[in-house]
KOLLORO-998591 format. One record per residue (C-alpha): residue in one letter; y, x, z. Coordinates in steps of 0.02 Angstrom, whole numbers, plus 50000, padded with zeros to 5 digits. Example, Ala and Ser with C-alpha at 12.3 -4.5 7.8 and 13.67 -1.06 7.14 Angstrom:
A,49775,50615,50390
S,49947,50684,50357
***
This chain:
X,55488,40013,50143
X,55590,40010,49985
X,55638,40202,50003
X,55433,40249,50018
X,55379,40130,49895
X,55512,40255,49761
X,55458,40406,49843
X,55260,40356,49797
X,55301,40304,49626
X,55381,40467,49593
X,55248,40574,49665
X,55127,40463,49544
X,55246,40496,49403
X,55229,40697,49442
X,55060,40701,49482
X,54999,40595,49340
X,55103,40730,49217
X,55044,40886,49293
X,54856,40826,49264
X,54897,40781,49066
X,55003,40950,49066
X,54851,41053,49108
X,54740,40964,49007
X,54856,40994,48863
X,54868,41167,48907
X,54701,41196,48877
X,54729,41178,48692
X,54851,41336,48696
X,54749,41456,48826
X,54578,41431,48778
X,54589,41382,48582
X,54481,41519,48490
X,54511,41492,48296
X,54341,41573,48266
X,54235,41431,48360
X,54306,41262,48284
X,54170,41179,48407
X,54313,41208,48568
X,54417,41103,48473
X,54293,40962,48415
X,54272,40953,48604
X,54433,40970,48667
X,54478,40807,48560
X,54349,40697,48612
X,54412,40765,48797
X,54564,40700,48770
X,54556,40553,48676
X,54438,40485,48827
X,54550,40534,48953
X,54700,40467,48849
X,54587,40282,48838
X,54520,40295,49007
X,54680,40344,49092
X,54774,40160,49023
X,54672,40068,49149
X,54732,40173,49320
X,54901,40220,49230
X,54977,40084,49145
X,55024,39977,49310
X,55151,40100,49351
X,55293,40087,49227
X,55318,40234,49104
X,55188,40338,49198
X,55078,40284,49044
X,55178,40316,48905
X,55231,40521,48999
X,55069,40545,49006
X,54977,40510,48847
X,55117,40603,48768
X,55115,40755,48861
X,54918,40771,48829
X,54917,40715,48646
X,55065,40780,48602
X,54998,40959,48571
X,54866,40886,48492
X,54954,40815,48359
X,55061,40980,48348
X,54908,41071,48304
X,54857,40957,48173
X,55023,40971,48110
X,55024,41159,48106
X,54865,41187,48030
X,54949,41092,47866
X,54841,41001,47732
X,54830,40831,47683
X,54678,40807,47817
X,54762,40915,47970
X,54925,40804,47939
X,54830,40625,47947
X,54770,40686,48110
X,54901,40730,48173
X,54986,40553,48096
X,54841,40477,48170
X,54857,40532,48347
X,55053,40475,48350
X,54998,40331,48292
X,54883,40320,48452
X,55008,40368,48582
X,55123,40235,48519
X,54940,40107,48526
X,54918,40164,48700
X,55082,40158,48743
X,55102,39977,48677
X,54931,39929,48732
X,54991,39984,48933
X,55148,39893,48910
X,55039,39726,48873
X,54915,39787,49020
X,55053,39797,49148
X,55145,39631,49070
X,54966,39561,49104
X,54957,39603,49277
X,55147,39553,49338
X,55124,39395,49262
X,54941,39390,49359
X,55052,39441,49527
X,55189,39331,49494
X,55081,39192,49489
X,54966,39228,49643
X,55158,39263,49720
X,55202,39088,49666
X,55039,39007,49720
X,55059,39086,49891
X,55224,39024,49906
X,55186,38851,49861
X,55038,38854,49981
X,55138,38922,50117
X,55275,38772,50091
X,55118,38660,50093
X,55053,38708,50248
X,55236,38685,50323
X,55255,38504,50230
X,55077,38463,50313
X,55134,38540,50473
X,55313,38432,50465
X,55203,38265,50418
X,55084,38308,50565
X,55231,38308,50673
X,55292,38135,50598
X,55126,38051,50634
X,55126,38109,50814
X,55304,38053,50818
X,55241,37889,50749
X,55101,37872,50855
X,55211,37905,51009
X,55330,37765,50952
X,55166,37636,50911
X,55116,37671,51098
X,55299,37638,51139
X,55304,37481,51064
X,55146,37435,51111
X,55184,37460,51292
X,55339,37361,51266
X,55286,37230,51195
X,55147,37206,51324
X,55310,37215,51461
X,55399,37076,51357
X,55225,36985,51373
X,55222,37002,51541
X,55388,36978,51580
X,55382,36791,51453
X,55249,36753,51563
X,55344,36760,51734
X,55495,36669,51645
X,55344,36531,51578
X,55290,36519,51749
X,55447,36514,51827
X,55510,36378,51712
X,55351,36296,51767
X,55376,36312,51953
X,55564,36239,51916
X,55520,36101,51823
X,55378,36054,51946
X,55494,36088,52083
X,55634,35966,51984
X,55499,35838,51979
X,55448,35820,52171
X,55625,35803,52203
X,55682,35688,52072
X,55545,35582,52161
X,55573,35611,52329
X,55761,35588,52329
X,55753,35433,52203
X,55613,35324,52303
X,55724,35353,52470
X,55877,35331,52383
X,55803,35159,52304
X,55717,35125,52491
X,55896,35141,52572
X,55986,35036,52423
X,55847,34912,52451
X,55862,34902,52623
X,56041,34879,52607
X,56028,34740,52491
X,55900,34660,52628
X,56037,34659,52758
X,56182,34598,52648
X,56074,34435,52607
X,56069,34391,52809
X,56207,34295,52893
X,56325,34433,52924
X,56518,34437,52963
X,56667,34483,52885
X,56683,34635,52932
X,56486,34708,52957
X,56478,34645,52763
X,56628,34766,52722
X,56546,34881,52821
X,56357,34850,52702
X,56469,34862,52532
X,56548,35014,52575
X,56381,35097,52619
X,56290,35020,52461
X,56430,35075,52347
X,56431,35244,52418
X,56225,35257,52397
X,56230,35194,52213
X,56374,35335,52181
X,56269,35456,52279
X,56112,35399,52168
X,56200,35431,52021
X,56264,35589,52044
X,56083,35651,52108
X,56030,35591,51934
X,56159,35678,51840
X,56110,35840,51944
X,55945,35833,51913
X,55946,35781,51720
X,56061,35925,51704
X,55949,36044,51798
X,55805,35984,51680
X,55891,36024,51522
X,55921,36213,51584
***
């Protein structure tokens, strides 16, 4: 792309000098010093070309600056070669204009590169835009994924604290009923016990009553200890 992009500047360049070449030429093949109107003509001609030309020309470097020469330059030649104070201010005159236009095209085509450079840049900085909007679209689906994440896991950890609740529940009811249970027969069997020690009784069926009320109290204590310690966990 680089290689055609040259190749079309340079066919500009020689196309662009060939048509102020023949225009200049007409100066030399059709001048007739008899009929000064040719040459009234010929310079309006080429001034207009030489003004309109800056606006088509001037984008291209140097093309410009080749060509307003090469068509004004015989112009000013003429002028020159005529001699006189008036023929020479011409001639001054239209130096002085090809170093105007050629000014006037570098300003023209500074204009426009700047006017490029900053569409370029614009472009550029929309493009990296777009991308930044496209990245924080990403992050808010990414975000919005993780929400619905957490969401669902906190409605698990509900669910879940909810078993445990009722679970804890279920124990502690459970501890309860058999707290209950085992302490009224335990205290049934102790009183019982203490029923039959009070009656006439011998030596040895009273040994026999301790032993058994002994081992129920220890037995009553240690179901107490079991079951406080089941509460508290």
């Amino acid at each position: 792309q680089r290689g055609d992009c040259v190749s079309h500047v340079k066919q500009f360049w020689l196309l662009g000098s060939f048509s102020a070449l023949t225009w200049s030429s007409a100066l030399l093949f059709f001048y007739n010093p008899v009929n000064e109107s040719f040459f009234i003509v010929y310079a309006f001609v080429t001034a207009g070309i030489a003004c309109v030309a800056i606006s088509s020309l001037a984008y291209v470097p140097k093309t410009y600056p080749i060509f307003i020469t090469i068509i004004l330059l015989p112009l000013s030649w003429f002028f020159y070669s005529k001699g006189g104070m008036e023929n020479i201010f011409l001639g001054t005159t239209v130096m002085a204009f090809i170093g105007f236009g050629t000014a006037l095209s570098h300003r023209l085509r500074a204009n426009v590169t700047q006017s490029i450079s900053l569409e370029l840049t614009n472009f550029e900085l929309a493009e990296t835009l777009q991308k930044e909007n496209a990245k924080a679209e990403e992050l808010n689906v990414e975000l919005v994924k993780e929400m619905e994440k957490h969401e669902e896991t906190e409605q698990e950890l509900k669910v879940a604290l909810g078993e445990v609740e009722a679970a804890s529940k279920a124990k502690s009811d459970f501890l309860a009923i058999v707290s209950r249970e085992i302490r009224t027969s335990m205290n049934g069997i102790l009183g019982m016990l203490d029923l039959v020690t009070d009656s006439e009784l011998d030596k040895m069926q009273r040994d026999y009553l301790d032993t058994a009320n002994r081992s129920a109290e220890t037995l009553l204590r240690l179901l107490n200890y079991l079951l406080d310690f089941s509460k508290s966990n």
